[in-house]
MARZASE-857180 format. One line per 8 residues: for each residue z, y, x of C-alpha. Coordinates in Angstrom, 1 decimal, padded with zeros to 4 digits, always signed. Last residue first. Layout:
# residues N
Z/Y/X  ...
# end
This chain:
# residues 577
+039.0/-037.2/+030.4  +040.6/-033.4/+030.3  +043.8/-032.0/+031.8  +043.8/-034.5/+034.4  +047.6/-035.6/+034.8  +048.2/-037.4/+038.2  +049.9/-040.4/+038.7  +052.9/-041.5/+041.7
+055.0/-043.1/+038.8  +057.6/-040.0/+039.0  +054.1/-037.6/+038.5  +053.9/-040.0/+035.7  +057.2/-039.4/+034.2  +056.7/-035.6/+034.6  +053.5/-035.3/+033.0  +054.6/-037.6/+029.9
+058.0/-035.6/+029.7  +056.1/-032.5/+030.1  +053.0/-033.4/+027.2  +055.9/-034.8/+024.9  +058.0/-030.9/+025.6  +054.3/-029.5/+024.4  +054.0/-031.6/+021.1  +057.3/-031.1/+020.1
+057.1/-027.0/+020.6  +053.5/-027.6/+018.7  +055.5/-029.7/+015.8  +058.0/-026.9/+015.2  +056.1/-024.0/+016.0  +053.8/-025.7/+012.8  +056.5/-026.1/+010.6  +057.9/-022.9/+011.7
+054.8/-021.1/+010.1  +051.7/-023.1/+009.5  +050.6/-026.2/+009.5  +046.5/-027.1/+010.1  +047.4/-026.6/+014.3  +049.9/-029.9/+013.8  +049.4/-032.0/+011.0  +052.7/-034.2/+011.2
+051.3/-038.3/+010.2  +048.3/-039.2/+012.3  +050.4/-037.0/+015.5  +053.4/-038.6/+014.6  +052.1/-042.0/+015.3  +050.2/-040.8/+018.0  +053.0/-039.0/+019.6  +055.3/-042.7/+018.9
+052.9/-044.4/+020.9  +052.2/-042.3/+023.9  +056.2/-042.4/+023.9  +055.9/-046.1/+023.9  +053.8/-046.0/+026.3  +055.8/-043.8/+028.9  +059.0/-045.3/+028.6  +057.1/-048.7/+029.4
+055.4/-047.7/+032.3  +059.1/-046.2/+033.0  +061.2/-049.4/+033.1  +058.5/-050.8/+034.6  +059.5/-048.6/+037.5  +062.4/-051.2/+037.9  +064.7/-050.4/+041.1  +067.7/-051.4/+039.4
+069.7/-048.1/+039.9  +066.7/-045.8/+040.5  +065.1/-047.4/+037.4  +067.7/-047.1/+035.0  +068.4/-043.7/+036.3  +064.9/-042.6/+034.9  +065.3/-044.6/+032.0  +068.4/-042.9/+031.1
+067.0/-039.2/+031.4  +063.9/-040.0/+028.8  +065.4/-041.1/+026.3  +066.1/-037.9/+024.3  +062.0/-037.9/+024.7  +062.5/-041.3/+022.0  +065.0/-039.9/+019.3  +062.1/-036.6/+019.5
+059.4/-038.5/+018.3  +061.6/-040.8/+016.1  +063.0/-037.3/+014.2  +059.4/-035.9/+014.1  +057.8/-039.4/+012.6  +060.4/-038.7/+009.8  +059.8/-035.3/+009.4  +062.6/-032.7/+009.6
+063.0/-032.1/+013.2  +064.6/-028.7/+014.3  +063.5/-027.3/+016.8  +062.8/-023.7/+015.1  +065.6/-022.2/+017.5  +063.2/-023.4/+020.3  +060.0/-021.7/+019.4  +061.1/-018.8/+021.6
+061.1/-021.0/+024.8  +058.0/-023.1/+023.5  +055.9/-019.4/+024.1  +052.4/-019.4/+022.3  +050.2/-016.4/+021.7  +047.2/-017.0/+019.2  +043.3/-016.1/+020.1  +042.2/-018.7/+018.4
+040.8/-020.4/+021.6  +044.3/-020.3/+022.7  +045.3/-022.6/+019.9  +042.3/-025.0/+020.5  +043.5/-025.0/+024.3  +047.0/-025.9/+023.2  +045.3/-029.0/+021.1  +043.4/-030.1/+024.0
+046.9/-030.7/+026.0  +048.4/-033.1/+023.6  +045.0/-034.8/+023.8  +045.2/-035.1/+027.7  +048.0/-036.3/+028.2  +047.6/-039.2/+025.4  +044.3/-039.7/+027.9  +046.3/-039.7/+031.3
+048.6/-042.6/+029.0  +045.8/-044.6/+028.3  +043.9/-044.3/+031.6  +047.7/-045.0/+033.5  +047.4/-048.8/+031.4  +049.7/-050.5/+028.3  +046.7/-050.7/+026.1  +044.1/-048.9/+025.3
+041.9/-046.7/+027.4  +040.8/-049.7/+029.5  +040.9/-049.2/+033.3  +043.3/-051.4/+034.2  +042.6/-054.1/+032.2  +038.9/-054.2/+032.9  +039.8/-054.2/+036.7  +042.4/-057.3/+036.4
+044.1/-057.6/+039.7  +047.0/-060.7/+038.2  +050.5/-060.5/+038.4  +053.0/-062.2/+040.6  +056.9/-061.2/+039.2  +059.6/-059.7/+041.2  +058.4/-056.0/+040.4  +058.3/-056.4/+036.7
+055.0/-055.9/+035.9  +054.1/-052.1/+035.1  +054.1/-050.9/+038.5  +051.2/-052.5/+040.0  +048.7/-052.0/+036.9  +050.1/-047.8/+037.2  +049.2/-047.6/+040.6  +045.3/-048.8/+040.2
+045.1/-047.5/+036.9  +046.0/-044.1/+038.7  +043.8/-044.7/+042.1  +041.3/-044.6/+039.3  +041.9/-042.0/+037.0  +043.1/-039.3/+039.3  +039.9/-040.2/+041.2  +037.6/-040.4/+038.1
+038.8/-036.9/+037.1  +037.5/-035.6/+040.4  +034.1/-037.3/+040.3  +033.6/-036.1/+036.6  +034.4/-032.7/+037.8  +032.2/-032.5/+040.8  +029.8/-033.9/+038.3  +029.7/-031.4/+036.0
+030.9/-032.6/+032.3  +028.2/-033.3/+029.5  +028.7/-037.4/+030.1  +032.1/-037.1/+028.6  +032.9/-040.7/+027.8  +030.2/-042.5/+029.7  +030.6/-040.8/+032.9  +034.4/-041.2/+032.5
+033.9/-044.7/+032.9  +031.0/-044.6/+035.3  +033.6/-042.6/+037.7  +036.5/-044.9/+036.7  +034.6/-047.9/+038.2  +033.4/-046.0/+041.1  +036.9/-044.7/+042.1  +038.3/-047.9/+041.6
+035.7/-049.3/+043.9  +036.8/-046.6/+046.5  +040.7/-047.8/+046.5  +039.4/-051.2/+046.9  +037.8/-050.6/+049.6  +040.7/-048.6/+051.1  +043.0/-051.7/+050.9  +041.2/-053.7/+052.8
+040.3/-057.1/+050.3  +041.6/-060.1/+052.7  +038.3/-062.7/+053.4  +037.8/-065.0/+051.2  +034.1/-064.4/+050.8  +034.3/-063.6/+047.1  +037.4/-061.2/+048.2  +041.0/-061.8/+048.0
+043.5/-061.6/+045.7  +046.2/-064.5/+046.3  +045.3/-067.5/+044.3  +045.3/-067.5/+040.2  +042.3/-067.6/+039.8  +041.4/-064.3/+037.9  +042.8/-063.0/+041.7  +046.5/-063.3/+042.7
+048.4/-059.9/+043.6  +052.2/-061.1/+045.3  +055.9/-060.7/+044.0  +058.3/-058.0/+044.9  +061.1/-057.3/+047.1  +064.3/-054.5/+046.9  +066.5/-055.5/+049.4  +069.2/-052.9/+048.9
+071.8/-052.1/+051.2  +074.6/-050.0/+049.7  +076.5/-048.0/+052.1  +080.6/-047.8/+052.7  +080.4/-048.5/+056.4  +084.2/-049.7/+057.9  +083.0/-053.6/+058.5  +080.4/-052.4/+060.8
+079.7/-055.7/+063.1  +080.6/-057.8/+060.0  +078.7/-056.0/+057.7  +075.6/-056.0/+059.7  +075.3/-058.8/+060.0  +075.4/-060.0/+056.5  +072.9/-057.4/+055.6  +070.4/-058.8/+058.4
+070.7/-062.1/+057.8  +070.4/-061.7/+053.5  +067.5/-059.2/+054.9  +065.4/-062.2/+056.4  +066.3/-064.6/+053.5  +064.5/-062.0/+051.0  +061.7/-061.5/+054.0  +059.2/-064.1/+051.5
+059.8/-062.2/+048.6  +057.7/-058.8/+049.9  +058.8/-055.7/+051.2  +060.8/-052.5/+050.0  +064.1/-051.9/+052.1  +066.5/-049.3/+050.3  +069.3/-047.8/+052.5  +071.9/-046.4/+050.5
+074.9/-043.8/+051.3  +073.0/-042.5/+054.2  +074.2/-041.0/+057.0  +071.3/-039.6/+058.4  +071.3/-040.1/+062.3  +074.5/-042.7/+063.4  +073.4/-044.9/+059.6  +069.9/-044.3/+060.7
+070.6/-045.4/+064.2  +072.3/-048.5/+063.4  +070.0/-050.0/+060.5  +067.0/-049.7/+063.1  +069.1/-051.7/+065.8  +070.2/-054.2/+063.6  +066.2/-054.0/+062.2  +065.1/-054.7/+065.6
+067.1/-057.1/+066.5  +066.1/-059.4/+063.9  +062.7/-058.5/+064.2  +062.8/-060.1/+067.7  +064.6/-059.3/+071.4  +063.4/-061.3/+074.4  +065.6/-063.0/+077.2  +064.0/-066.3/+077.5
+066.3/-068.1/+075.0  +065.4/-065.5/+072.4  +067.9/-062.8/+070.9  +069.2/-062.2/+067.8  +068.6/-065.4/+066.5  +070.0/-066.0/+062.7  +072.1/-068.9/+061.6  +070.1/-070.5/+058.8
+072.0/-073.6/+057.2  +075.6/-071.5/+056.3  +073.2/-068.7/+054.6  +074.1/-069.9/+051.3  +077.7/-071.1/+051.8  +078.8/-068.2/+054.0  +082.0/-069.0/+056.2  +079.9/-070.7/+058.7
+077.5/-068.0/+059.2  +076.3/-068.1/+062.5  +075.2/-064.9/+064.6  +073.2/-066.7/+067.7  +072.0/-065.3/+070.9  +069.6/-068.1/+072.7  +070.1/-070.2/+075.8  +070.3/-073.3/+073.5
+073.2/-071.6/+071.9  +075.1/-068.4/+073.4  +077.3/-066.6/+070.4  +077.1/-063.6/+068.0  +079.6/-061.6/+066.1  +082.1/-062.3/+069.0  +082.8/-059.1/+069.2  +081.2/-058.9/+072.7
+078.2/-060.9/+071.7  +077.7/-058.7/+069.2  +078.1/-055.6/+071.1  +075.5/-057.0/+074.0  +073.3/-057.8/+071.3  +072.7/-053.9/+070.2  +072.7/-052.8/+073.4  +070.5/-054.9/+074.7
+068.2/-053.7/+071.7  +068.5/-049.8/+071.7  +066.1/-048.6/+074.0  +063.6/-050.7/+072.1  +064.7/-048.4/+068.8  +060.8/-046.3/+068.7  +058.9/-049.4/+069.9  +059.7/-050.7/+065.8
+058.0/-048.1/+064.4  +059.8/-044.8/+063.3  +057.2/-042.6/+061.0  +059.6/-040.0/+059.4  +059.5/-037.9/+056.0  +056.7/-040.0/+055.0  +054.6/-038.8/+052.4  +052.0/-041.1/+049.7
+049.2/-038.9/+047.9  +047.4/-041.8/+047.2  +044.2/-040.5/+049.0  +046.7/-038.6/+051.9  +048.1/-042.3/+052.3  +045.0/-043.6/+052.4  +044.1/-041.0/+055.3  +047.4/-041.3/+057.0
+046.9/-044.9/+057.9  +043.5/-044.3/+059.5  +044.8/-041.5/+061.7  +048.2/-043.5/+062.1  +045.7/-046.5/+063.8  +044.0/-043.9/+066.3  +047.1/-042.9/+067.4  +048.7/-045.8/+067.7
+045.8/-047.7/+069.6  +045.7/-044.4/+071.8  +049.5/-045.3/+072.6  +048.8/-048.7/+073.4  +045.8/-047.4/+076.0  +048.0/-045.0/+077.6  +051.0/-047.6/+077.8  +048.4/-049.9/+079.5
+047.7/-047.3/+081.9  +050.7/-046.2/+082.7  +052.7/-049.1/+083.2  +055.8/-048.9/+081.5  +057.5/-052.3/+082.2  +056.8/-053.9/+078.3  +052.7/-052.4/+079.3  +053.3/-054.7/+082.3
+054.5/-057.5/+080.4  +052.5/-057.2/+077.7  +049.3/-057.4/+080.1  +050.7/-060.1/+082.1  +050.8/-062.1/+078.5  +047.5/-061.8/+077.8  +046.2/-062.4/+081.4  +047.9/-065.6/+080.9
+047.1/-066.3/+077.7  +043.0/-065.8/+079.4  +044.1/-068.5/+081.9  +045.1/-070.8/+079.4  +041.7/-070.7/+078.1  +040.8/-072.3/+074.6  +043.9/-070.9/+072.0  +043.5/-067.6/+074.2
+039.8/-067.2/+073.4  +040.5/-067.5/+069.6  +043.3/-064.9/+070.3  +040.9/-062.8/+072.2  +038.3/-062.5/+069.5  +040.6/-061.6/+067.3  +042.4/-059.1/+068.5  +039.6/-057.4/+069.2
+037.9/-058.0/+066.4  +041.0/-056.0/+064.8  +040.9/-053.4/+067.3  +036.9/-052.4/+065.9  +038.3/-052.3/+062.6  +041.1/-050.3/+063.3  +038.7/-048.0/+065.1  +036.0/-047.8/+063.0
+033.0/-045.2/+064.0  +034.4/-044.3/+067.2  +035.3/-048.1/+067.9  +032.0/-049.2/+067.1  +030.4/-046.9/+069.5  +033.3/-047.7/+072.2  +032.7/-051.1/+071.9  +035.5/-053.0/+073.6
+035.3/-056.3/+074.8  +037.3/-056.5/+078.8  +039.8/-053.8/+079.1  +040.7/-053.3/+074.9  +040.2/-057.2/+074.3  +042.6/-057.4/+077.0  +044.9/-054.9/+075.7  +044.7/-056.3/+072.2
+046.2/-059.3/+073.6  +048.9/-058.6/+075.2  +049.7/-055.8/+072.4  +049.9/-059.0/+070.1  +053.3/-060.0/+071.8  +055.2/-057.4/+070.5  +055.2/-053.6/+069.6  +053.8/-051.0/+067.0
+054.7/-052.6/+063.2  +055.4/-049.2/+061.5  +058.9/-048.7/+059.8  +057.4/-045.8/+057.2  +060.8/-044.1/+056.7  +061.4/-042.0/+053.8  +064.5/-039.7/+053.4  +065.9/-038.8/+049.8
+068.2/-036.2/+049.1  +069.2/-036.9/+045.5  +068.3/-034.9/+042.5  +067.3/-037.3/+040.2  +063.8/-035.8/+040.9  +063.8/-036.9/+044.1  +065.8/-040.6/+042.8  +062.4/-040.7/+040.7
+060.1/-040.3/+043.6  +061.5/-042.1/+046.1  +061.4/-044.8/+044.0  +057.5/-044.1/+043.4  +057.2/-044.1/+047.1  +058.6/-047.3/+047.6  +057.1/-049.2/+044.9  +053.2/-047.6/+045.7
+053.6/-048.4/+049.6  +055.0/-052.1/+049.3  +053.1/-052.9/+046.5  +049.9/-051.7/+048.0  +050.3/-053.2/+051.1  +049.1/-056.5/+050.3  +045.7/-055.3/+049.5  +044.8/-054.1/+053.1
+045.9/-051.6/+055.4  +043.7/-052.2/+058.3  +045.4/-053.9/+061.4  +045.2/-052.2/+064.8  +049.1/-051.1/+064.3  +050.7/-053.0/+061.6  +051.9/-051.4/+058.0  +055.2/-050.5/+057.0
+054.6/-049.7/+053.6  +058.4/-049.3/+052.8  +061.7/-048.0/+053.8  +063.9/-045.4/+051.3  +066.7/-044.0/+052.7  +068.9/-042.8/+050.4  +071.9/-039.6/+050.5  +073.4/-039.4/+047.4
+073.8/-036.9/+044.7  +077.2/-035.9/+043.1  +076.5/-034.3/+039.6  +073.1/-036.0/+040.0  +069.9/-033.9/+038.5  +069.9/-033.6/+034.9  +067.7/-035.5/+032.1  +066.1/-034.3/+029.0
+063.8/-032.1/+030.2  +066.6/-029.6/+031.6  +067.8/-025.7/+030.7  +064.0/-024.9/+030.3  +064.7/-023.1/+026.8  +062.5/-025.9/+025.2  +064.8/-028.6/+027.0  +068.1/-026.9/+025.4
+066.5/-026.8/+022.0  +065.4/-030.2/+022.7  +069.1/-031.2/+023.0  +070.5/-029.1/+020.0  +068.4/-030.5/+017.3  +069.8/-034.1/+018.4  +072.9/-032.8/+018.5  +072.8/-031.3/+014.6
+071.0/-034.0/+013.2  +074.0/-036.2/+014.5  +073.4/-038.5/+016.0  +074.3/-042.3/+014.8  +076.2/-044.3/+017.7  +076.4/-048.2/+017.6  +079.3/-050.0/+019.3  +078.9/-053.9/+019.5
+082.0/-056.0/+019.0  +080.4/-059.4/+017.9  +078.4/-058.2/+015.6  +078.4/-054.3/+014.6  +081.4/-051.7/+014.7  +080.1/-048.5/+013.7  +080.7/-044.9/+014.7  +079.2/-042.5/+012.2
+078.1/-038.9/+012.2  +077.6/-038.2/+015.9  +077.5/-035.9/+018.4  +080.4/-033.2/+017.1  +082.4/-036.1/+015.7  +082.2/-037.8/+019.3  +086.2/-038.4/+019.3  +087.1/-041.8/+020.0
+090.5/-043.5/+020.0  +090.2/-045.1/+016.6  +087.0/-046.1/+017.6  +089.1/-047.5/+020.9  +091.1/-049.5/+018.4  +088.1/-051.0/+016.4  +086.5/-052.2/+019.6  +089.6/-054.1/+020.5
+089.6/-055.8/+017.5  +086.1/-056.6/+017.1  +086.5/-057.9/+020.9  +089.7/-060.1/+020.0  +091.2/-060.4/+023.1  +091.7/-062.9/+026.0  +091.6/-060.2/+028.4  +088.7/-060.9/+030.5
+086.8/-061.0/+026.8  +087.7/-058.2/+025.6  +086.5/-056.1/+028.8  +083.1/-057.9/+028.5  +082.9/-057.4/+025.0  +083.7/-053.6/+025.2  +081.3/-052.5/+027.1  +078.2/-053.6/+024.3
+077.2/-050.1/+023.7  +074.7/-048.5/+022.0  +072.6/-045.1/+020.9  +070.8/-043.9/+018.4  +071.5/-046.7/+015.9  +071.0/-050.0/+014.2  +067.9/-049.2/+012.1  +066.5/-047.4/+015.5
+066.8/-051.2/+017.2  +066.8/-051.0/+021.4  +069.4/-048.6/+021.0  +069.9/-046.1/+024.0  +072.5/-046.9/+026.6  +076.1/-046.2/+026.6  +078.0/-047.7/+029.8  +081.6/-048.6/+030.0
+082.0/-050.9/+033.6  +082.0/-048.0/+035.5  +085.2/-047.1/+033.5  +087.2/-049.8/+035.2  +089.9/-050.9/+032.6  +093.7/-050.4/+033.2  +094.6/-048.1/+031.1  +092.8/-050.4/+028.2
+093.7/-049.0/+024.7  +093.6/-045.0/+026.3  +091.1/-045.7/+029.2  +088.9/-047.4/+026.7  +088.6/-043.7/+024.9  +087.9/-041.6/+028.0  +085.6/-044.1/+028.7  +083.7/-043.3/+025.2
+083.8/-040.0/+025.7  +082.2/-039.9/+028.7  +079.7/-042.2/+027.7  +078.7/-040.3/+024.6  +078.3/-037.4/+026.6  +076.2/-039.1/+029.5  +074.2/-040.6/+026.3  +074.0/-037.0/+025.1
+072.5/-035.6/+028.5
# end
């Protein structure tokens, strides 16, 4: 796309002043103020700067290098050695004559694309998913997402939580408490009692710990009856998982829980010990990292005093056989702050026991949900919120929404609406923040129809698309691909329309490279805000001739971008609110 073009030619013009300079480090990126520019670049400050020049200087010499006459009609040095880029009328015409040919929508899949795995949900077996995991699940997926459409292969892992000490414990409660009516009608809520109820009973009787641990053991040794009844706890636990991930329309390419890489775990610390990567202390395996000033204070056990392998282990071994199966060039872990030290371990690690691996590992963690008080989101009763009761009360808040909007549609259709609506607002509130931040679960937020929310921008959808069924209520054909030679913007609010769908291809890296979909909530609103705005002042359907193929070709390459971006975001389109 033109800032690709831009960027290219820019480099190519460092590289003749500075023959030396990295050209990753020369990066074009969109203008944050039109009066300033199309596009910007602020490269060649840095590069000034590490050599002692002058960066006005230097940025005047590679202007005198740079050939972008066919993109753009003026090349300015501003401040203290910014480069700002005026299109050309010309280019910008050109691009969205390209998109309304179907060549691209303003962004091209990956000249070289990459191999990522993406990890994240990762819920526990006999545990409900509840309101934690919805960061975890809707982050991950809508990363996999955008580098999908990037072009990349993308594999997703959900790294369920199916072995340790709790089995113990569930198989007792399984053996001794189980209701096979409750069980039938809520299985991972009837395991959760379970668990419960025998922990509290394993906190007052030694002996029932014992016959805790005895069943772990034997269940750890393959016994077939306690691996029958853990299997069945898996089973009946994935049908539950599957179902909120069917609702959010969340896919796993693989489903490896931890049991799946046990094989792999002496293994695993038997190599490290041999390399000396690891060492005995206290009876324990140890990786220190004395040569590491931040992680110096928290050497990392790799294997327990009494023999046993932990989550350290596990993700060594996990990191191992996806590197031996996929061969990824970037492994992307999505889970809350509090594992940031946890993956800082693992990272470090790992590249000293694979010092050859060129992969980029990516911790990529996020903040919590707090409630209108500020404390973690939880119900009146304190108790943790499930996750798929709160999927249903957004359902049943967007259903009396849309209700009261357009009371005169069919129910089955106001019902469906009101689930693209409300597992939408529900998305879109997570991924607006930026990801590292807490926010706060705000239903009247979410759901409004103004604002920075999925309702607004399913309703900016929406409008683009009731004006193409008022054309073809008229009776009149409509083809963007042979409107395309008439793209040319004329009209103010035209030109900063289209300025902003040029856009659209550098956000969407933006966010696979920082891992940001707030960069994209935002995309997306201000391109719902710069439609209305030309929308109020560019009649559309009362124009006629190319003015009016002019405007509707804008209006339908706004209605792809905005489908697109939130089909990237994990959101559906309803074609009517």
């Amino acid at each position: 796309m033109l800032h690709r073009l831009l960027e290219s030619r820019l480099q190519a013009a460092v590289a003749a002043v500075l023959p030396d300079a990295d050209p990753a480090l020369v990066r074009v990126r969109p203008c944050p103020e039109p009066r300033f520019g199309d596009y910007q670049s602020n490269a060649l400050m840095s590069l000034a700067k590490a050599r002692g020049q002058n960066p006005r200087t230097l940025a005047a010499a590679v202007v005198g290098k740079l050939d972008v006459h066919d993109l753009s009609h003026l090349v300015e040095v501003a401040g203290p050695g910014f480069l700002n880029f005026h299109l050309r009328p010309e280019a910008l015409a050109a691009a969205l004559q390209a998109a309304a040919r179907g060549e691209h929508l303003f962004f091209r899949p990956a000249s070289v694309p990459r191999t990522v795995v993406v990890d994240f949900s990762s819920p526990n077996v006999a545990k409900p998913m509840h309101v934690g995991h919805i960061r975890s699940t809707i982050l991950g997926d809508c990363l996999a997402r955008v580098l999908r459409l990037l072009g990349h292969r993308v594999i997703t892992d959900n790294h369920l939580g199916d072995w340790g000490t709790q089995f113990g414990k569930l198989i007792v409660g399984w053996k001794r408490h189980r209701d096979d009516a409750a069980l039938a009608r809520d299985p991972v809520g009837e395991m959760e009692r379970l668990y419960r109820l025998v922990n509290q009973a394993c906190e007052r009787d030694p002996a029932v710990l014992e016959a805790a641990r005895q069943e772990l053991v034997k269940l750890q040794q393959g016994d077939p009856e306690n691996r029958a009844i853990w299997q069945r706890m898996l089973e009946l636990s994935r049908e539950q998982f599957d179902a909120i991930y069917r609702r959010l329309g969340v896919r796993f390419d693989h489903t490896l829980g931890e049991s799946f890489y046990n094989p792999r775990l002496r293994a695993v610390v038997e190599e490290l010990v041999a390399r000396g990567i690891a060492r005995e202390s206290d009876g324990a395996q140890v990786v220190f990292f004395e040569e590491d000033p931040e992680l110096k204070a928290h050497p990392a056990i790799i294997q327990k005093s009494d023999g046993a392998a932990n989550y350290a282990t596990t993700d060594l071994a996990t990191l191992a056989h996806r590197l031996e199966t996929w061969h990824p060039d970037e492994i992307i872990y999505v889970t809350d702050a509090r594992q940031q030290l946890h993956f800082k371990q693992i990272f470090a690690i790992f590249r000293r026991w694979h010092p050859e691996a060129r992969i980029v590992l990516a911790h990529v963690w996020f903040g919590s949900i707090l409630g209108p008080d500020g404390k973690p989101f939880k119900t009146r009763a304190g108790d943790t919120i499930k996750l798929a009761d709160l999927l249903d009360e957004a359902e049943e808040r967007a259903f009396r929404l849309v209700t009261e909007k357009n009371p005169a549609l069919p129910e089955a259709e106001r019902r469906a609406i009101a689930r693209q609506v409300g597992l939408g607002a529900v998305k879109y509130q997570d991924l607006l923040p930026n990801r590292q931040s807490d926010y706060v679960f705000d239903w009247d937020k979410m759901l409004a129809l103004s604002g920075n929310t999925a309702p607004y921008l399913q309703y900016a959808h929406t409008r683009i698309r009731s004006i193409f069924r008022k054309l073809a209520e008229t009776g009149e054909s409509w083809d963007l691909r042979a409107a395309a030679p008439l793209l040319q913007p004329a009209d103010p609010a035209e030109r900063t329309l289209a300025r902003h769908l040029l856009y659209f291809g550098h956000t969407l890296e933006a966010v696979a490279t920082e891992y940001r979909p707030n960069y994209l909530c935002n995309y997306l609103y201000e391109l719902a805000g710069h439609f209305s705005d030309f929308y109020e002042a560019c009649p559309v359907l009362r124009e006629t001739g190319a003015t009016r193929t002019r405007r509707l070709a804008l209006c339908e390459l706004t209605a792809r971008v905005l489908q697109t971006g939130l089909h990237a975001l994990g959101i559906e389109t309803p074609e009517r609110m």
